[in-house]
N, C-alpha and C positions, 0 to 999 in steps of 0.2 A: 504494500500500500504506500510505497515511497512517495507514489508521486499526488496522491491523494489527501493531501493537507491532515492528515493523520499521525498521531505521536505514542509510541505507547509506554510507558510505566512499570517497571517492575515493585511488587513492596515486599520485602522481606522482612517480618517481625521475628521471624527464629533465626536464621542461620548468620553467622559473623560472613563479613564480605571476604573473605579470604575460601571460604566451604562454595561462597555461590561461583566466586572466578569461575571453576573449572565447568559448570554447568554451563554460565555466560560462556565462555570460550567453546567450549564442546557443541551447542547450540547455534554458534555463530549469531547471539544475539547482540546489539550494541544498543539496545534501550537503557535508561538512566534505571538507575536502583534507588530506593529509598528504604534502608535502612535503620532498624530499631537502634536506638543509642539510649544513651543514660537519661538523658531530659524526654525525649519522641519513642514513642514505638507507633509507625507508620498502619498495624494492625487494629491500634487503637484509633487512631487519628480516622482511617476509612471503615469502620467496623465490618471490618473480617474476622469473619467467627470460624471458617471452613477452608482449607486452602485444596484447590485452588480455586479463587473469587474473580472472576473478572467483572469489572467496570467498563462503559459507555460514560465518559463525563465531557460534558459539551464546551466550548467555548466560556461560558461564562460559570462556569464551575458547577452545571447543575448536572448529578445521573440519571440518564439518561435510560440506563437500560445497565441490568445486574445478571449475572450467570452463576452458579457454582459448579465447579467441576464441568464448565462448559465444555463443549466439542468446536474444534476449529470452524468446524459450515455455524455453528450457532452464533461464535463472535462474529464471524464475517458478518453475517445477519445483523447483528445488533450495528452493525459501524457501518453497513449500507445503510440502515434504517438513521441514525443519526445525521447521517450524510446527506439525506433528501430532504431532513429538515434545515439544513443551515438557510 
């Protein structure tokens, strides 16, 4: 979806960034991570209760559309369906 005004998000409230590298790398993904630390834990911040959680959040911060344990045809779905809204 590069070309498609689209960004996506990784949140990681368990694992220390050193455990995720090799998934990121392995994956060949290069989306930003957000990361539990000692002040944030990003699980609490977007209340994920199940992993994996996928979000739809729209431009102006609102979600859009939520998955659990989605399938890749169901996000595409949800990021079409956001996309015909803008």
């Amino acid at each position: 979806m590069k070309d498609r005004d689209v960004v996506f998000l990784m949140v990681n409230g368990v694992d220390a960034p050193e455990k995720t590298a090799s998934y990121l790398k392995d994956g060949r993904y290069t989306m930003p991570v957000a990361f539990k630390t000692a002040q944030e834990n990003p699980m609490k911040t977007y209340a994920v209760q199940y992993c994996p959680t996928q979000y739809v959040v729209s431009r102006d911060g609102t979600i859009t559309s939520r998955a659990v344990g989605g399938t890749t045809v169901e996000i595409r779905r949800m990021i079409e369906k956001a996309l015909e809204a803008k």
